[in-house]
N, C-alpha and C positions, 0 to 999 in steps of 0.2 A: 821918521827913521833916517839911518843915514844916506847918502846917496848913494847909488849902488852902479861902479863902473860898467859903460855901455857896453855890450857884444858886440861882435862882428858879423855877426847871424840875424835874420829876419829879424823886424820887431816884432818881440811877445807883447800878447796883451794884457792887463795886469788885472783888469774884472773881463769875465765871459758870462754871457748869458746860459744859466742853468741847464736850460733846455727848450728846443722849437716847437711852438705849439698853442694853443688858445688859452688864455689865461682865464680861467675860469671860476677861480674863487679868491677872493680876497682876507685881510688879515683882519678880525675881531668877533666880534660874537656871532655863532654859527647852531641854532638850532639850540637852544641853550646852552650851548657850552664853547666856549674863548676857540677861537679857530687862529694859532698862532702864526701862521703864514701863507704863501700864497700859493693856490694852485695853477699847475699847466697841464693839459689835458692834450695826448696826444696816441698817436698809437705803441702797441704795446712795442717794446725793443727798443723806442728812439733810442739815441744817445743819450746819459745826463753827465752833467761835466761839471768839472770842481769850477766854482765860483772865481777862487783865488788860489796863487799858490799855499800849501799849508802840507800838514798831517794828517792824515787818516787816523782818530781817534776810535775810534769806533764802526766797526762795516758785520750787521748781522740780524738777526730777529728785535724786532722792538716792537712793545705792546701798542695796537691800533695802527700799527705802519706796518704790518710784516715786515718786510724788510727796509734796514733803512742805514746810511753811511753818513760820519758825520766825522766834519774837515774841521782840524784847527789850524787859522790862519796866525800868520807872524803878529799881528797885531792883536792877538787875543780873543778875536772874533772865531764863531764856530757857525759852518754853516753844517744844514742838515738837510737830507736829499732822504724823504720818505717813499713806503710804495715802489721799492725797486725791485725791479723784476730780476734782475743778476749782477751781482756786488761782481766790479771786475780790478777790486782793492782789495788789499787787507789792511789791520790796523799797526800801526807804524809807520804804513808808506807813505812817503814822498810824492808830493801830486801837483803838477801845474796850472796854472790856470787854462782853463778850456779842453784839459784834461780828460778824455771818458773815464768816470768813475764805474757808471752804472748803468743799466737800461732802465726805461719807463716800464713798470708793470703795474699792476691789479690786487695786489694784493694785501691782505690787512683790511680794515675797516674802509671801504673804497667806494665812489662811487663809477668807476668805470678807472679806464687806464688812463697814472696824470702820476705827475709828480708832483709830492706835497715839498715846498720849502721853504728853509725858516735859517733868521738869521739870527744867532746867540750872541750880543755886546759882551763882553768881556767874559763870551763863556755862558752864562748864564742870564742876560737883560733880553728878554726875548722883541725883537722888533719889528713894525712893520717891511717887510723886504721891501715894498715895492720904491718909497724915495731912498734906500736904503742903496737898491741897485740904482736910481735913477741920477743919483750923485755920483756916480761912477761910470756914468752914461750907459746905462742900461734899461731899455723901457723894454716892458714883458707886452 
């Protein structure tokens, strides 16, 4: 992209880690069936925070996640933040990176309280998060 004139204000960070907490489940097959991204297992409320800056495309009920918000970034990229306990987006908004979108909850198909995340390449190429964030220097 192009380069984007620097602020006079803190530096922001341009990837944030999701959310603090034990990383608990990994990205591929899970019990028969495809587990598209990673889990953080933490208590109920943490913060979850937008990955990057982007769009709130979507923030509300989704089948096997109760609830779940999902950010499209400038680059095309969608992330998706499952299992939240309280959507504190709506869809349209404006969201910076390390942003609180949401809290950690329990709900939906769950095994305790965690955030499920998942990273969508152009939208739709579902990828492993975790080199995904690690190239961006983020280890979970």
């Amino acid at each position: 992209g192009a380069p984007v004139a620097p602020r006079a204000a803190a530096p922001r960070v341009s990837v944030a880690k999701p959310a603090e907490g034990t990383f608990t489940s990994g990205f591929g097959a899970r019990w028969g069936t495809s587990h598209y991204g990673v889990d953080i297992a933490n208590s109920i409320g943490t913060p979850i925070l937008s990955a990057m800056d982007g769009v709130v495309v979507e923030a509300g009920p989704a089948s096997g996640f109760g609830l779940w918000v999902r950010v499209q970034h400038n680059d095309g990229t969608i992330t998706v933040y499952g299992h939240v306990n309280e959507i504190l987006v709506s869809q349209g908004q404006q969201v910076a990176a390390g942003e609180q979108i949401a809290t950690m909850g329990n709900r939906g198909q769950s095994t305790g309280p965690h955030l499920h995340f998942e990273v969508w390449l152009g939208g739709s190429q579902k990828v492993d998060p975790l080199p995904w964030l690690a190239e961006r220097g983020i280890s979970l």
